[in-house]
C-alpha positions as CSV (number, residue, x, y, z in Angstrom):
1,X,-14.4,-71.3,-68.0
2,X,-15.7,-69.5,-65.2
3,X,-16.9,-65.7,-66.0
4,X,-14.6,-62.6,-64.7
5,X,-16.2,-61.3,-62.0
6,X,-16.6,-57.3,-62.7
7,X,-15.2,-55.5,-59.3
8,X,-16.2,-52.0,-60.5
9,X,-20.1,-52.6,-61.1
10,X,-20.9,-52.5,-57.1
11,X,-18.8,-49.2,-56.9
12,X,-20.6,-47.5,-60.0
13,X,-24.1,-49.1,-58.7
14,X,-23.4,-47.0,-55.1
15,X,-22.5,-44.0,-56.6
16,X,-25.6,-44.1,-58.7
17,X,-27.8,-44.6,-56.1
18,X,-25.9,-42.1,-54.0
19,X,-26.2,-39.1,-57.0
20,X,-30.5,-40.5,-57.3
21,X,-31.1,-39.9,-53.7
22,X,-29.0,-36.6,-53.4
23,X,-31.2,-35.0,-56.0
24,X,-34.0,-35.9,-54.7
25,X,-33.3,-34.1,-51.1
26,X,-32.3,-31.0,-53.5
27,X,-35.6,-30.8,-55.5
28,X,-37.3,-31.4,-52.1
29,X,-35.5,-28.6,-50.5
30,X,-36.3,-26.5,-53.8
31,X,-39.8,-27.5,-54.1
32,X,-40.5,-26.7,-50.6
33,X,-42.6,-23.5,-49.8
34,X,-40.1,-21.5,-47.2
35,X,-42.1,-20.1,-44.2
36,X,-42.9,-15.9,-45.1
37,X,-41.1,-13.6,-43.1
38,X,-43.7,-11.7,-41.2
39,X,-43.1,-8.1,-40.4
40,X,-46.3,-6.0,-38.8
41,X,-46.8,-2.4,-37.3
42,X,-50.2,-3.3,-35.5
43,X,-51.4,-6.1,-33.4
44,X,-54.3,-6.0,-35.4
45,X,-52.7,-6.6,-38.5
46,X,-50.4,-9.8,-36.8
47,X,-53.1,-11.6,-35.3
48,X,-55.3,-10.9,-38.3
49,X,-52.7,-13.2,-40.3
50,X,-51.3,-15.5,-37.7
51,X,-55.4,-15.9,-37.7
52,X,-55.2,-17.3,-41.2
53,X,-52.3,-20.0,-40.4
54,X,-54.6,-21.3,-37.3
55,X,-51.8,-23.7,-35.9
56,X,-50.0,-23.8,-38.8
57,X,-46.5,-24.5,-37.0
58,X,-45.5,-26.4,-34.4
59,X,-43.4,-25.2,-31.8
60,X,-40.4,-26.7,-32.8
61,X,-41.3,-24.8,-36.5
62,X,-42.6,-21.6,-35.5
63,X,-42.9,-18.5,-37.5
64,X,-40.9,-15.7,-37.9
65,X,-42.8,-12.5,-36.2
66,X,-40.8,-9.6,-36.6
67,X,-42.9,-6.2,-34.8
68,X,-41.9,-2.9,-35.4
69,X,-44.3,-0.9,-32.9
70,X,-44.8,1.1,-29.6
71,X,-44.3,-1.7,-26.8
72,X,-45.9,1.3,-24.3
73,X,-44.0,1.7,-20.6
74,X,-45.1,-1.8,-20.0
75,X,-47.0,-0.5,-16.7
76,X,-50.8,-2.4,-16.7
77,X,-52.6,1.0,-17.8
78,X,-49.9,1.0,-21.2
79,X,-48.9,-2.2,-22.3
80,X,-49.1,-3.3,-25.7
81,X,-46.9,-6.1,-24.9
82,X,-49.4,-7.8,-23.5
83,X,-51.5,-6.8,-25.7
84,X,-49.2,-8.6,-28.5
85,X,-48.8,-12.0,-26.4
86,X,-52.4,-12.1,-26.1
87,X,-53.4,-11.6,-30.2
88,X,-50.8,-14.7,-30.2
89,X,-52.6,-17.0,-28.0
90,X,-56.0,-15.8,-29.9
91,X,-54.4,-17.5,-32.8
92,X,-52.4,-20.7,-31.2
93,X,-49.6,-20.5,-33.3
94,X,-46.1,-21.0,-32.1
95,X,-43.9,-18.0,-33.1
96,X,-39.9,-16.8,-32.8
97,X,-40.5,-12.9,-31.6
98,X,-38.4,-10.6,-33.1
99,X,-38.6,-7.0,-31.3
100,X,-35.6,-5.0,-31.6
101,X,-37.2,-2.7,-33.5
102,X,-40.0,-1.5,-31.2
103,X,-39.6,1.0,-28.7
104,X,-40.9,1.5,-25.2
105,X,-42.7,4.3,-23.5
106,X,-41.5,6.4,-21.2
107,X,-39.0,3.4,-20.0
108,X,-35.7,1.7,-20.6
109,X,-36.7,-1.0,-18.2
110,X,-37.8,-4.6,-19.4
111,X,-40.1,-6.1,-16.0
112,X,-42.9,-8.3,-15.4
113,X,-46.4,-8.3,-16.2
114,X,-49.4,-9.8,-14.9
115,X,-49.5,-13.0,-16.4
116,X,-53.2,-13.8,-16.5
117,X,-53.8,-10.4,-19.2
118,X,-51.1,-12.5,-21.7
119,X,-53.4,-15.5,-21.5
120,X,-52.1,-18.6,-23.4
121,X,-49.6,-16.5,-26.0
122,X,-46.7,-16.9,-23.4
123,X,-46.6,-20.6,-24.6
124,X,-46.7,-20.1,-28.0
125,X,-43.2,-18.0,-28.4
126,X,-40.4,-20.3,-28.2
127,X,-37.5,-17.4,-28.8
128,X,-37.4,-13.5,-28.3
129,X,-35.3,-11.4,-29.6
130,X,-35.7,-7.7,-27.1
131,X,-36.1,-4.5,-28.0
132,X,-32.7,-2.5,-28.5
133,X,-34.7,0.4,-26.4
134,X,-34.5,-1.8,-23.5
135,X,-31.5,-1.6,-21.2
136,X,-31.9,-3.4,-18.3
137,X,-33.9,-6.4,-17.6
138,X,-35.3,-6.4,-14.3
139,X,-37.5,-9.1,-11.7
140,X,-41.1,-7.9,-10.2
141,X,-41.4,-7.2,-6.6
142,X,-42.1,-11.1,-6.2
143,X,-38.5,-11.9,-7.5
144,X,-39.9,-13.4,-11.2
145,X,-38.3,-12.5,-14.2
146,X,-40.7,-11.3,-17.5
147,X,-40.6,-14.4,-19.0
148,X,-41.4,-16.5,-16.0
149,X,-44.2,-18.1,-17.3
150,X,-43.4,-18.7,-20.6
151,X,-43.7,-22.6,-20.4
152,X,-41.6,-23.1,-24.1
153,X,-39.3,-20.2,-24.6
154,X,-35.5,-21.6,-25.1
155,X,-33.7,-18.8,-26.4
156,X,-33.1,-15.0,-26.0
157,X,-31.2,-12.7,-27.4
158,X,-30.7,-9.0,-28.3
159,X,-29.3,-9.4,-31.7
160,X,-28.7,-11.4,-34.6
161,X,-24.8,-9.3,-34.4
162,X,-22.1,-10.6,-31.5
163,X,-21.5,-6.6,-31.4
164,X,-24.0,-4.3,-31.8
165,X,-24.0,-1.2,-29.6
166,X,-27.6,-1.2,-29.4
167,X,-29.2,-3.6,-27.2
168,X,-29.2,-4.6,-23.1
169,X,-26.6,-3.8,-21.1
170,X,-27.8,-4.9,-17.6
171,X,-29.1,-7.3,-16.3
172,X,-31.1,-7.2,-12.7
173,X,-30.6,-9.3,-9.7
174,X,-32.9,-12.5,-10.5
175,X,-34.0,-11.4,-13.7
176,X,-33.8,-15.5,-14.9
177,X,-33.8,-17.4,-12.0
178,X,-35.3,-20.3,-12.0
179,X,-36.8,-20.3,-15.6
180,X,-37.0,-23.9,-16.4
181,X,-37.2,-23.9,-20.5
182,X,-34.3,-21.6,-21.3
183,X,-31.1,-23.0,-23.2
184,X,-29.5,-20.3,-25.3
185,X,-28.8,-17.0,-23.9
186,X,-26.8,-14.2,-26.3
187,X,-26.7,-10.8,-24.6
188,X,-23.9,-9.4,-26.4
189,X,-24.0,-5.7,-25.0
190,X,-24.8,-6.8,-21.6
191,X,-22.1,-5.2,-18.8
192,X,-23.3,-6.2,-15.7
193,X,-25.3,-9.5,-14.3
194,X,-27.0,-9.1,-11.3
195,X,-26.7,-11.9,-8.2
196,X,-28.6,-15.2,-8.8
197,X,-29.2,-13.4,-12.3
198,X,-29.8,-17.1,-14.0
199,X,-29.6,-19.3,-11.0
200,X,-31.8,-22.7,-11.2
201,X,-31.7,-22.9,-15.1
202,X,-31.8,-26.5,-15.3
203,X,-31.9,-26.7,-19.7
204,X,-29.4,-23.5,-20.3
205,X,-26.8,-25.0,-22.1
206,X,-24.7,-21.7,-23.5
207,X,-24.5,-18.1,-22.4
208,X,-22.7,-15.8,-25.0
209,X,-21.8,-12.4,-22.6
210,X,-19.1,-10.6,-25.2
211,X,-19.2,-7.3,-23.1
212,X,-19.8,-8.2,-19.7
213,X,-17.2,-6.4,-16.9
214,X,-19.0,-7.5,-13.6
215,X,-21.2,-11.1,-12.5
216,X,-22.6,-11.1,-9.4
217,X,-23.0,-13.8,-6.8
218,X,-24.5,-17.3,-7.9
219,X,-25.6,-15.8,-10.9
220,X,-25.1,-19.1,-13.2
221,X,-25.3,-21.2,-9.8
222,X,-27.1,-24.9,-10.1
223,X,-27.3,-25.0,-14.0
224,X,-26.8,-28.5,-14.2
225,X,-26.7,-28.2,-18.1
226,X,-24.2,-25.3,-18.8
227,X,-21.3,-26.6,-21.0
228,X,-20.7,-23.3,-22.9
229,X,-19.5,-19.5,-21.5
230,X,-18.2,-16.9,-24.0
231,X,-16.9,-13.9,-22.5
232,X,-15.1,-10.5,-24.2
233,X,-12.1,-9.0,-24.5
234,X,-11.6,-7.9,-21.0
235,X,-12.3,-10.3,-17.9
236,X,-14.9,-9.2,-15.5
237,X,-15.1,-9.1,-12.1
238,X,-16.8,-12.3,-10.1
239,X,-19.1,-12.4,-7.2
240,X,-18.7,-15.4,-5.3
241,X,-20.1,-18.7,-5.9
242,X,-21.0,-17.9,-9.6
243,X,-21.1,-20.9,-11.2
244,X,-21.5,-23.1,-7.9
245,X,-23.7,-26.0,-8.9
246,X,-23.1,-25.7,-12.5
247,X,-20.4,-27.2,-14.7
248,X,-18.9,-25.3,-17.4
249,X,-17.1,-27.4,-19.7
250,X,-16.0,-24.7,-21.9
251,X,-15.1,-21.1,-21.7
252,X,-14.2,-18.9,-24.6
253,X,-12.6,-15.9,-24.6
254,X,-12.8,-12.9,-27.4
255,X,-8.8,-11.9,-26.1
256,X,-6.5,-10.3,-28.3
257,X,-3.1,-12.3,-28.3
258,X,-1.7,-9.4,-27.0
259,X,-3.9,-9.6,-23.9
260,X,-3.0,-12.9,-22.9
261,X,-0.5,-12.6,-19.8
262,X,-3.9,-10.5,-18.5
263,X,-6.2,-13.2,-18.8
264,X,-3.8,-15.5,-17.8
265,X,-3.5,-13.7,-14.3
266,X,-7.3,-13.2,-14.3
267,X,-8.1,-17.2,-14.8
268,X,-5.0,-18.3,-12.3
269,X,-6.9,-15.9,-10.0
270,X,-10.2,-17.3,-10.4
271,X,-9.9,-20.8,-11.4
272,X,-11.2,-22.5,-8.2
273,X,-14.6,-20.5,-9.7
274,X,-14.7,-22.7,-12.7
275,X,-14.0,-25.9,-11.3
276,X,-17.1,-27.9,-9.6
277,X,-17.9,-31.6,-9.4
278,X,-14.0,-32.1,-10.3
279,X,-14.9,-31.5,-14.3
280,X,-11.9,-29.9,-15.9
281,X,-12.2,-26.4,-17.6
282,X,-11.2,-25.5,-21.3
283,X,-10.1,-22.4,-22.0
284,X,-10.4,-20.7,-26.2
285,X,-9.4,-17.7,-28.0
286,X,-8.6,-16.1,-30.6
């Protein structure tokens, strides 16, 4: 008499083996020591310990360095910012820079630096978040933005909030062009973009711009890698030839329903903006 084969002892095995390997990941996760949140008032007291963790991250693991401090004007004779990038490369350690909290002598104006006074910090932070005292970000005299030679930065920001009435609220002609590394950009106070603002990002991928009214010519021109746009509740006013090059895949707007015949009009208006390389455009909201 041949024996009854049991059907239900490979589904209980599975499960078993499924519940085993699920706690494990959760004691890993629990036994794992989470990175410290750092928060310094001195560039002393940062470097002396990001000096103790020599390397301790890589840059796709950096630490959190949040600075609550005087920036100074950012001129060469008064800039602590440079000061700051440069206790950084001191230690080689890859950091995510949290400034909103410091404020900035004399200036609103976020601008270029000589690069050589940084030394190799600029390629140790990977993400920025800016001061709330700066409004405007603004190119040199040479037409580079601030963080021009900052070789693994991918992401700025003024907030960790979609809405908060604090942070940047212009940004200058050229401020971004051509910075190669960049991929996530979230300026959600941000009301006007200057021409070729971000032109020749090749790796930005989204742009969150929540309160933006006015974009000026080819400011998102030639990024080959934009697929996401988020605008606010009221549509701005386009230069020409803004996203020439690019291609946009999806654009999401912060509309009331009650706004929608508006921003109907506005995308009928400008659609011919939003369409290169024959990709289609999707439009969201809420």
């Amino acid at each position: 008499m041949k024996k009854k084969k049991n059907k239900l002892r490979p589904a209980i095995v599975s499960g078993l083996v499924v519940i085993i390997v699920s706690a494990l990941c959760i004691a890993c996760r629990i036994g794992r020591k989470p990175k410290p949140e750092l928060v310094f008032t001195s560039i002393e007291a940062a470097e002396e310990w990001l000096g103790k963790h020599w390397n301790g991250y890589d840059k796709n693991n950096p630490y959190s360095l949040t600075m609550k401090m005087n920036l100074g004007d950012l001129s060469q004779e008064n800039n602590n910012f440079l000061l700051l990038l440069a206790a950084i490369g001191r230690t080689q350690t890859y950091v995510s820079l949290y400034l909103e909290e410091c404020t900035l002598g004399g200036t609103s104006v976020f601008t270029a630096y000589p690069a050589e006074e940084a030394g190799e910090g600029m390629d140790r932070v990977v993400s920025i978040r800016l001061p709330f005292a700066a409004k405007s970000v603004e190119a040199d005299a040479q037409g580079r933005s601030p963080f021009y030679y900052f070789d693994n930065l991918k992401q700025i920001n003024n907030s960790i909030y979609e809405y908060d009435p604090k942070g940047v609220i212009e940004i200058g002609d050229s401020a971004f062009s051509y910075f190669k590394t960049i991929e996530r950009v979230s300026l959600p106070d941000a009301k006007s973009i200057g021409k070729e603002a971000f032109r020749g990002c090749e790796k930005l991928v989204s742009v969150g711009l929540w309160a933006v009214e006015t974009i000026g010519d080819n400011a998102f021109s030639d990024c080959g890698s934009l697929k996401g746009f988020g605008f606010g509740y009221n549509p701005p006013v386009l230069g020409e030839e803004v996203f020439s090059g690019s291609t946009p895949s999806s654009l999401e707007f912060g509309r009331p329903k009650s706004r929608a015949g508006v921003y109907d009009t506005w995308l009928a208006a400008n659609a011919s903006k939003f369409k290169n390389n024959g990709n289609d455009v999707y439009f969201s909201g809420y």
